[in-house]
N, C-alpha and C positions, 0 to 999 in steps of 0.2 A: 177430379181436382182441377180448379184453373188456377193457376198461377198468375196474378195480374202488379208483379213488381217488377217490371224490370227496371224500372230507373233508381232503382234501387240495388239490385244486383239479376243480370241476367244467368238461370239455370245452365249449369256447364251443357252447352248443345251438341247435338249426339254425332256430329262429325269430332269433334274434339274428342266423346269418348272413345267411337270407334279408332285414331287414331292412338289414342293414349294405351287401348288393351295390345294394339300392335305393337307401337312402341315398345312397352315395359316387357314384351315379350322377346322381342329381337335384340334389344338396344340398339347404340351401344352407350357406356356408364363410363363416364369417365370426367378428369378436368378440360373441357374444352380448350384451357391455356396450354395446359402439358405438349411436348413436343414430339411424343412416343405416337406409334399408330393409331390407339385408339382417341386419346388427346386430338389427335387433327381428325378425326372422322366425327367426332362429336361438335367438335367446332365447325366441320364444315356442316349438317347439318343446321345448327345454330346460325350461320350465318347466309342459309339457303334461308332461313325463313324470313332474317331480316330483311334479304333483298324481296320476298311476294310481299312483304310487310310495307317496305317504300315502292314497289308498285300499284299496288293497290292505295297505299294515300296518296301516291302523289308526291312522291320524295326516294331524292335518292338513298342509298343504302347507308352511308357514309352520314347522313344526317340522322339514322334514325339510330336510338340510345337506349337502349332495353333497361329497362330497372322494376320496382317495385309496383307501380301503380302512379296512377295521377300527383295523390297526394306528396312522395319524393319527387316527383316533377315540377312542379310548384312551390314547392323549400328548395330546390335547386334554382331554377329559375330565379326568384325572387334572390337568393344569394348570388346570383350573377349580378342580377341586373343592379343591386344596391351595392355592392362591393363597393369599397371607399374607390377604387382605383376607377370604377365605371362611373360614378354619379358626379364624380367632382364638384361637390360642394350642393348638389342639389339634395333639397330633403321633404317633399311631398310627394304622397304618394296618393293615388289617385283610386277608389275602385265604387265599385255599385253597391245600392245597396241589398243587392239580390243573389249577392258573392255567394259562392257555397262556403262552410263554415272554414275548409282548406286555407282559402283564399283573406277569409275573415280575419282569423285569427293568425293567419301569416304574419299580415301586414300589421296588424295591429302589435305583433310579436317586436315591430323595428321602431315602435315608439318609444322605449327605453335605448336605444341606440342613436335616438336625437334626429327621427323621421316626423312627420306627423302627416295621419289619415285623414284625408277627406272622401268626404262619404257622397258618391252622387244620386242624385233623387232618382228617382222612378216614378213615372206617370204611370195611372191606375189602371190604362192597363198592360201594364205589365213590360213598358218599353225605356229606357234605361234612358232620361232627359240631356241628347244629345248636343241640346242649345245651353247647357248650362257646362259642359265640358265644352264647350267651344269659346264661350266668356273666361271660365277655367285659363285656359288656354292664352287667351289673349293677354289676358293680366298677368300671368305667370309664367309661362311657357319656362323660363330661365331655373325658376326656381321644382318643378318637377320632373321627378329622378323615374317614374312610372306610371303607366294606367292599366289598371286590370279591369276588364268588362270581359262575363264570360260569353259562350257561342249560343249556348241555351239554356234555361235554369231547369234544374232537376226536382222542381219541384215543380213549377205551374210545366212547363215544357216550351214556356214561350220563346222564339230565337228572338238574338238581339241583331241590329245593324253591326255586325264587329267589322263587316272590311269597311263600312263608313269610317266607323271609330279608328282604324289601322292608318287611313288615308289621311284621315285628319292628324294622328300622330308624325305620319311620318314627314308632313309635309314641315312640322314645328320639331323635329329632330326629339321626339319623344318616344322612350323606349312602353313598346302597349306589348302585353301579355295577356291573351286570352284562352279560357280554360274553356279546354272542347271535350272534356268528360264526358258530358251526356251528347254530342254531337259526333261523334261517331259511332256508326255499326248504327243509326237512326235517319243518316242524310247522308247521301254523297258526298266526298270531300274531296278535291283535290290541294294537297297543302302547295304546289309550286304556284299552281295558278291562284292560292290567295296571295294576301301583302301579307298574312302573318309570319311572324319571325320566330314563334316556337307553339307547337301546339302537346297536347298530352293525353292521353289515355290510358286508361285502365282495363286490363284485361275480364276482368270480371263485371263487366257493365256489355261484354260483345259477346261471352259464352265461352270465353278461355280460362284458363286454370286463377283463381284468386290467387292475388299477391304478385301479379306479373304488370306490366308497363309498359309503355312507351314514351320516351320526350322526342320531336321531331323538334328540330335547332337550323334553320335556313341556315347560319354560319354556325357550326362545333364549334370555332374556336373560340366563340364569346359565351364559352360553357365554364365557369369556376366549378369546378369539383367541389359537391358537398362530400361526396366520400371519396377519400382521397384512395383508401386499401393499396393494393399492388399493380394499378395502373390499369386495371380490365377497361372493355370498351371505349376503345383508345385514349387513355387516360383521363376520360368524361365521368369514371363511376364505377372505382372501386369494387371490390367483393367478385367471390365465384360467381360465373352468374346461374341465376336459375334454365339450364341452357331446354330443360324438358317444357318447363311453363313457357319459354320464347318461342318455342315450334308450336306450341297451342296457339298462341296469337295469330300465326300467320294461318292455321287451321280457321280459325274462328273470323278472323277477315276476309279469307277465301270463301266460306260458307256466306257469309253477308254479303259481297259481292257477286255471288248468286241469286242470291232472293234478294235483292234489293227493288227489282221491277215489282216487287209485293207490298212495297212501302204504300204508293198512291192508293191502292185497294187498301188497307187497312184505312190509312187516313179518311177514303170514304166512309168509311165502315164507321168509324169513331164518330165522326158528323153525323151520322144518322143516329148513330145509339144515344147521343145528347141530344138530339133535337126528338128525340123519343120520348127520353125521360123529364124532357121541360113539358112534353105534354101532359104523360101524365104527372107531374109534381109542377106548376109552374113556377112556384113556389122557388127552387134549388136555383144554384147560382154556381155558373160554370166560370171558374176563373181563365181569365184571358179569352172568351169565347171567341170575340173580334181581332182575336191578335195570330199571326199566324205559329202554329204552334207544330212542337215534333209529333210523328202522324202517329204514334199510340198512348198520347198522354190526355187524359183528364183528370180535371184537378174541380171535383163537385164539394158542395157543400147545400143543406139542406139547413137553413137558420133557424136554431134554437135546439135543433139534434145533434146531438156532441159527434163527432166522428169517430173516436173510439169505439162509440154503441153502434153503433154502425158499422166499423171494421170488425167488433167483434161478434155483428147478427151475420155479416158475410162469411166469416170464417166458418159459424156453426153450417155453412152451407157448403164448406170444403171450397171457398173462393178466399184467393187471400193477396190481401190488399193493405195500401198502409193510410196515413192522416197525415203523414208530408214527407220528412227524407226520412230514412233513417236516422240520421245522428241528431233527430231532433224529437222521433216517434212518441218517446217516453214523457215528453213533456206537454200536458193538456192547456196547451197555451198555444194563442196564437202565436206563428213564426214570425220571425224575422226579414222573412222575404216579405209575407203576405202585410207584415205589418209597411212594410216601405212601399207598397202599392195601394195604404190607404185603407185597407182590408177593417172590415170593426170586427170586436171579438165576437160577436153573435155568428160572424161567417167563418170568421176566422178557427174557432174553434170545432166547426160542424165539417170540414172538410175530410174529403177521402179522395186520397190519389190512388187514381186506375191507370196501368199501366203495361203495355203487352207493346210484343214485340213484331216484326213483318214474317216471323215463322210463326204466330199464334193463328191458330186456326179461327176463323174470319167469325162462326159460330158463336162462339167464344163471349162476344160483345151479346148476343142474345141470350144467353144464358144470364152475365151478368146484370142483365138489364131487370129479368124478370125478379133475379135475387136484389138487386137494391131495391126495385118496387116494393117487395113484400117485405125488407128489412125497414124501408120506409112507414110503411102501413104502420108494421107492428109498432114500430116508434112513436106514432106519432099518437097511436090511443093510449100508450104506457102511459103516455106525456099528457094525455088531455086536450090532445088539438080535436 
């Protein structure tokens, strides 16, 4: 079986497991907040992890916010950042149009509260049109309350300019929010030595337990509490926390900062396995090829072969792969992202994201390579080509 989704959700990785059968063996179980002995031995694990956690990004301990997953980081954030008390009268909002649907639908969430979205274009391939936020900017500056452009899209994998984007906000006093979901546990990060001012991750995108988080906050105090509860994580974010999922993080970060020196190897690996398949199919069409992208993402499409048929000759070959994000799989339509980079639906439609990780064995992409060929084939006499 290969597994080729991780941008989609990466398989819980087997230092996580082995730490988890230790864990739930020894403990210990308790409320991390409680002030009894096991209460502080819980907590202090819990917050041994936070601090390899802001080691390894790049941020102190005290910046880093344990919660849910990306997506409460992003309905946090964004309720900072629009709070009547922060925007003072400002009410546009700015993002790409390659947002993931988080980000989408956030923003779009504060147009009944007397915001309005502007959507910025994306050139075709795939780089988020930097010179049209900067006119933005010029003419507006006063009147926008945010910019959202994320670090890389989870679907094509293409990264964007964000500390350009950072630089240009910060120089017009513009509060910028960029979603680094699919950019970590895929690229080095250090968050002090970028200019971003909050970044976000999700545990189940690095091989840590689903439904865990992180919001990194260069200043906490400009955190408004979307859950208010009983003041946990220093009054940033209510509720018990999940303190067993928070030590996976720091597991699964530790694990990536190991093999990260694997990233460059894989990324070659990914270049040759496309420039393989253009030979034999020249036909297919690698979204973003010229763009520089995260080093296990390709985003193929083979025009006029739906990518479903395709997703699903892969599977019958125990390879399993998706047609874009998940929150959008179900629908045989081209996306949203691909449609803002110009994309037509003959490509649009035909696409299948491949996607592994710097722990996939290097192999991996040769096996796949032989299974699209022949899922290709088969397609294409079904079809009558």
């Amino acid at each position: 079986m290969i597994y080729a989704d991780f941008n989609g959700s990466a398989p819980i990785c087997p230092e996580v497991k082995d730490y988890l059968i230790k864990r739930l063996e020894e403990g210990p179980f308790a409320n991390p907040n409680a002030i009894h002995y096991l209460g502080a031995k819980t907590l202090m694990g819990m917050e041994k992890a936070r601090k390899i956690c802001g080691e390894i990004l790049g941020a102190d301990k005290t910046q880093v916010i344990f919660n849910s997953g990306a997506t409460e980081g992003i309905s946090t954030i964004f309720h900072s950042f629009l709070h009547p008390a922060q925007v003072k009268g400002r009410t546009k909002i700015i993002i790409s149009g390659i947002e993931h649907s988080a980000i989408h639908n956030t923003a779009n969430s504060y147009i009944e509260r007397g915001f309005s979205v502007h959507i910025l274009k994306t050139h075709p391939n795939g780089i988020v049109d930097i010179e049209e936020l900067e006119s933005l900017i010029a003419h507006e500056a006063q009147n926008i309350a945010m910019v959202a452009v994320m670090a890389a899209n989870n679907e094509t994998g293409i990264i964007q300019p964000f500390e350009e984007i950072s630089t240009l906000c910060k120089k017009n006093n513009i509060k910028y929010f960029c979603d680094t979901t699919q950019y970590f546990g895929k690229i080095e990060f250090n968050f002090s030595e970028s200019s971003l001012d909050y970044a976000v991750l999700s545990g189940h995108k690095i091989g840590a337990l689903p439904g865990t988080g992180i919001m990194l906050a260069k200043d906490p105090n400009s955190i408004i509490p979307l859950i208010i509860g009983g003041g946990q994580e220093n009054n940033l974010r209510g509720g018990t926390q999940n303190y067993i999922g928070n030590e996976t993080l720091a597991v699964a970060l530790t694990a990536f900062s190991e093999k990260k020196e694997k990233l460059e190897t894989i990324n070659s690996k990914r270049v040759e396995f496309e420039n393989k398949i253009k030979e034999l199919h020249p036909e297919v069409v690698i979204i973003g090829q010229n763009s520089a992208r995260l080093a296990g993402t390709t985003y193929i499409a083979y025009p006029g072969i739906h990518g479903q048929a395709v997703q699903i000759e892969l599977e019958s070959q125990n390879i399993f792969v998706t047609t874009s994000s998940a929150c959008s799989d179900n629908a045989p339509v081209t996306s949203r992202v691909l449609k803002s980079l110009g994309v037509s639906d003959e490509v649009g439609r035909a696409v299948v994201r491949i996607t592994l990780s710097c722990c996939s064995p290097l192999e991996n992409y040769d096996k796949i390579l032989d299974a699209l060929d022949r899922s290709y084939n088969r397609l294409k006499k079904i079809q009558g080509y």
